[in-house]
TORKOL-4160 file (C-alpha; in steps of 0.2 Angstrom, whole numbers, padded with zeros to 4 digits, m for minus):
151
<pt num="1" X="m0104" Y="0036" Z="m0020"/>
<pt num="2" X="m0105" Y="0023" Z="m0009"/>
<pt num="3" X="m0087" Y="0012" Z="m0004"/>
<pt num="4" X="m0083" Y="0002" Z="m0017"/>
<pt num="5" X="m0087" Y="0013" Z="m0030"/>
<pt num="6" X="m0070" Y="0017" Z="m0031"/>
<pt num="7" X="m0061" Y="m0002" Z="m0031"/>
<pt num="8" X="m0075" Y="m0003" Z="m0045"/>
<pt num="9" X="m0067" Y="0007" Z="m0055"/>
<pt num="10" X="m0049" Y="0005" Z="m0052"/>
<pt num="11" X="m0050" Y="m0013" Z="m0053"/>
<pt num="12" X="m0058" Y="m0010" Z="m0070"/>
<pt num="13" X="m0044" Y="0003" Z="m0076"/>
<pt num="14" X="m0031" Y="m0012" Z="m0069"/>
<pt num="15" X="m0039" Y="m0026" Z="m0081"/>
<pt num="16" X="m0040" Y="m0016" Z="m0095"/>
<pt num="17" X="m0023" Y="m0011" Z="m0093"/>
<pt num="18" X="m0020" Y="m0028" Z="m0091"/>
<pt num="19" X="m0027" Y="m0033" Z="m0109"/>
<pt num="20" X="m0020" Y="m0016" Z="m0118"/>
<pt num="21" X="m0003" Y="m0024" Z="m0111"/>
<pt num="22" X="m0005" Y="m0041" Z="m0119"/>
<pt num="23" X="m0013" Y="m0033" Z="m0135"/>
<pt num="24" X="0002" Y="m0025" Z="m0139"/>
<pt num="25" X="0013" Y="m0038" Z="m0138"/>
<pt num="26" X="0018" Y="m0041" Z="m0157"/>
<pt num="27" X="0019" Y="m0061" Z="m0156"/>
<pt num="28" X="0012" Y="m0073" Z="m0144"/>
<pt num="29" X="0025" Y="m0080" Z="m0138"/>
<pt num="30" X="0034" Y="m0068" Z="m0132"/>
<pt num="31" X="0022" Y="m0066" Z="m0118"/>
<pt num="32" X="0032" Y="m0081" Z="m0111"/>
<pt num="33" X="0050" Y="m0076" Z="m0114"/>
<pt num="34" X="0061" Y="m0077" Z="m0100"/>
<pt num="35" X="0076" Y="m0066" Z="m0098"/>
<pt num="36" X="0091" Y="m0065" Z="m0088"/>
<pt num="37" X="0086" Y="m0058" Z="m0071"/>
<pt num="38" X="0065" Y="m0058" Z="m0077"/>
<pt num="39" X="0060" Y="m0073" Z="m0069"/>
<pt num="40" X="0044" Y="m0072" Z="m0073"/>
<pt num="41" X="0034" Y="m0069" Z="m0090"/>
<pt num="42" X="0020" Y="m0058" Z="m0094"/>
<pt num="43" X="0008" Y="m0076" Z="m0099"/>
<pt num="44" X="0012" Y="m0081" Z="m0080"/>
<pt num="45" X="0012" Y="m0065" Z="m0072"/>
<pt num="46" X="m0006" Y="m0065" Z="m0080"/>
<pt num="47" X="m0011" Y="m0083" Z="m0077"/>
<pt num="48" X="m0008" Y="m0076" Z="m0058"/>
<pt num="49" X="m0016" Y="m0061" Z="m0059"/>
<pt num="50" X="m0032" Y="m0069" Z="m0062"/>
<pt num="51" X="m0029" Y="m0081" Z="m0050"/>
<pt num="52" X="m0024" Y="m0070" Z="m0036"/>
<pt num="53" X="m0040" Y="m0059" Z="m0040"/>
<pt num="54" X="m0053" Y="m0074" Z="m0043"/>
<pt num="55" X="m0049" Y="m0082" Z="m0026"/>
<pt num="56" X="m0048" Y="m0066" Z="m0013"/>
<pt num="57" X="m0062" Y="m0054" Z="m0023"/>
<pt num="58" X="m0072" Y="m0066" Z="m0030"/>
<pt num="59" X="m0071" Y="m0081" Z="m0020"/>
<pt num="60" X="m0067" Y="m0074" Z="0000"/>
<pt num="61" X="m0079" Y="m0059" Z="m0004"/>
<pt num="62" X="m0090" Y="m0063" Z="m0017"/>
<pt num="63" X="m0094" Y="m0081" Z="m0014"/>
<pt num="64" X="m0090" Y="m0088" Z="m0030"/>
<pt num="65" X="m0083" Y="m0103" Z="m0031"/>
<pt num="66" X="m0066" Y="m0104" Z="m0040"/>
<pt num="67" X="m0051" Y="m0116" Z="m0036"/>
<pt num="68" X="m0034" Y="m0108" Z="m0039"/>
<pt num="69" X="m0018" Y="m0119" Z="m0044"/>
<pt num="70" X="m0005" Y="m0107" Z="m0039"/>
<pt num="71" X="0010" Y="m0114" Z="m0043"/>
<pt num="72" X="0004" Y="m0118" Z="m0059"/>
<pt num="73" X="0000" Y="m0099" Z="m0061"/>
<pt num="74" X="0019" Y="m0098" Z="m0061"/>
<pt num="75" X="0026" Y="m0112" Z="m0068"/>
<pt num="76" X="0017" Y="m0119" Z="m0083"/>
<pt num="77" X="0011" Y="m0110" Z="m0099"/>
<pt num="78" X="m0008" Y="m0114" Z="m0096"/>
<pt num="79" X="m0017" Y="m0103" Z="m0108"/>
<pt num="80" X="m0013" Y="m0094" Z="m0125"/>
<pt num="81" X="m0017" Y="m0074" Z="m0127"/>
<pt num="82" X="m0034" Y="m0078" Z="m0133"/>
<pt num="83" X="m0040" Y="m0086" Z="m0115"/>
<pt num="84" X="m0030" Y="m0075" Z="m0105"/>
<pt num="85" X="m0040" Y="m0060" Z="m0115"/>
<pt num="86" X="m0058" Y="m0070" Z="m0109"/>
<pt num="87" X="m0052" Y="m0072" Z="m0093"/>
<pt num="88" X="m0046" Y="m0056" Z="m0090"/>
<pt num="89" X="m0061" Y="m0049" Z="m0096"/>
<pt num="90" X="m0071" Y="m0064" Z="m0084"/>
<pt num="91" X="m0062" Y="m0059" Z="m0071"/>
<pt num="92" X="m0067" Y="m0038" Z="m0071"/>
<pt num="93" X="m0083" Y="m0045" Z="m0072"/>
<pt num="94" X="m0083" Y="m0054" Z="m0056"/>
<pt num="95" X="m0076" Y="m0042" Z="m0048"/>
<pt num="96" X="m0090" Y="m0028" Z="m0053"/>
<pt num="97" X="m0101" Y="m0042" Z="m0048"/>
<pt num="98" X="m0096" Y="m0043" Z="m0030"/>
<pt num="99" X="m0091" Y="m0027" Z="m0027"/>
<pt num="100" X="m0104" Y="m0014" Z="m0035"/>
<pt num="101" X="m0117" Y="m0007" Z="m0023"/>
<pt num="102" X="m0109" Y="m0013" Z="m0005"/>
<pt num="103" X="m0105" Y="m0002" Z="0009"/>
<pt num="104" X="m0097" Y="0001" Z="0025"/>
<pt num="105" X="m0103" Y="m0016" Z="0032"/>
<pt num="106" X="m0094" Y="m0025" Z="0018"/>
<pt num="107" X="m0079" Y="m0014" Z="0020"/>
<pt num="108" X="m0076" Y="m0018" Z="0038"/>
<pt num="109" X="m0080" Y="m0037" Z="0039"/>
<pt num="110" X="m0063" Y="m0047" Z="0043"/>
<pt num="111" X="m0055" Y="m0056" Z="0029"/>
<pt num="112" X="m0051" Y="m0071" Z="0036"/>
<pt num="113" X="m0034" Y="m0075" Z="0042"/>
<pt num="114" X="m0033" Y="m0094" Z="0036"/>
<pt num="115" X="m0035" Y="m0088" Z="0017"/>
<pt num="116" X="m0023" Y="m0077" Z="0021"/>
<pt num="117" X="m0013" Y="m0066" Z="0032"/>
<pt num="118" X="m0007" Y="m0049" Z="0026"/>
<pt num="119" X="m0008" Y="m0040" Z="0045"/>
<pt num="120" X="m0017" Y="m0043" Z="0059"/>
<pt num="121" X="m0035" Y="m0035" Z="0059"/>
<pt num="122" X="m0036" Y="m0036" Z="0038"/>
<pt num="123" X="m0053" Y="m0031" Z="0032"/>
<pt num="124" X="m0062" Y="m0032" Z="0015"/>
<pt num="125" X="m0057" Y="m0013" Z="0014"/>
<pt num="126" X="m0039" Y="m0016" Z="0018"/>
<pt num="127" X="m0037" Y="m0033" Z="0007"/>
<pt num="128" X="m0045" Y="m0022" Z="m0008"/>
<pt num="129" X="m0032" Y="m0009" Z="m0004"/>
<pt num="130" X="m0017" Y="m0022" Z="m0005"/>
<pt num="131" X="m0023" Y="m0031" Z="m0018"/>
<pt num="132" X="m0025" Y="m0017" Z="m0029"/>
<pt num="133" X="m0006" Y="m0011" Z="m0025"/>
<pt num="134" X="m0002" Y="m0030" Z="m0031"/>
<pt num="135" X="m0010" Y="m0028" Z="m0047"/>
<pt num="136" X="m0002" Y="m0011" Z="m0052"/>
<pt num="137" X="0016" Y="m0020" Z="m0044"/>
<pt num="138" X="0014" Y="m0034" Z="m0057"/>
<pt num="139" X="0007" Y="m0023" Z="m0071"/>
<pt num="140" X="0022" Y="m0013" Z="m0068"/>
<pt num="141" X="0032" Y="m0027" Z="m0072"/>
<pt num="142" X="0023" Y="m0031" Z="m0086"/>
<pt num="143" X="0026" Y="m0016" Z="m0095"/>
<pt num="144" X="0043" Y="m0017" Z="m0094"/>
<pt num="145" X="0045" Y="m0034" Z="m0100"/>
<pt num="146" X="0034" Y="m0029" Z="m0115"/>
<pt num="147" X="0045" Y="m0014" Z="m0118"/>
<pt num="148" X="0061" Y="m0023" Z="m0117"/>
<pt num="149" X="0057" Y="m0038" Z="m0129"/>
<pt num="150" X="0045" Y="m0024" Z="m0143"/>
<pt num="151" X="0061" Y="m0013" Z="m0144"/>
């Protein structure tokens, strides 16, 4: 198993996750519903999930090129379910693109700093790590917001 075999995989579980999350929804708009104290949708926290994952995997590590519009991510209704579907399914693709078959080399290399600054020192290896927890953080969230509005 080389390195980041494993990110390979749970990157791939995460997106799929991801889709079965917005599949489920029983109407479209409701991936955009705001609710009391949920100050974030399941349509934006999407929209950011693939921007979050496009620029630091597949742009900083992968060299692809892709320019994010975070505050659009967040604020606007960008895409219907359709798109977000082909972009999640866009972005677990770029993701096994730049990750499959790298090693220990790729895994220490600094991340750098001005993209951004988790802690001092970040490397691929520990950007993946983080990145991963930010994923399940938000898929967490979206779960529950699915839960709450399909009950």
């Amino acid at each position: 198993m080389n390195n980041t075999e494993p990110y390979v995989w749970l990157f791939s579980n995460g997106l799929d996750k991801l889709r079965e999350e917005l599949l489920a929804y029983t109407d479209d708009n409701a991936l955009w519903i705001l609710s009391g104290a949920i100050k974030n949708s399941t349509g934006n926290l999407a929209q950011h999930l693939v921007g979050n994952l496009k620029t630091f995997i597949g742009r900083e590590m992968g060299g692809f090129p892709y320019t994010r519009e975070r505050e659009r991510e967040f604020n606007e209704r960008r895409y219907e379910r359709p798109d977000l579907l082909r972009m999640i399914d866009e972005t677990k693709e770029l993701i096994v693109k730049t990750l499959t078959g790298k090693d220990d080399e790729f895994m220490n290399r600094a991340f750098p700093p001005e993209v951004v600054t988790v802690r001092e020192g970040q490397t691929f290896g520990f950007m993946l790590a983080y990145l991963y927890a930010h994923l399940n953080y938000h898929l967490g969230q979206i779960n529950y917001h699915r839960r709450l509005l399909n009950s």
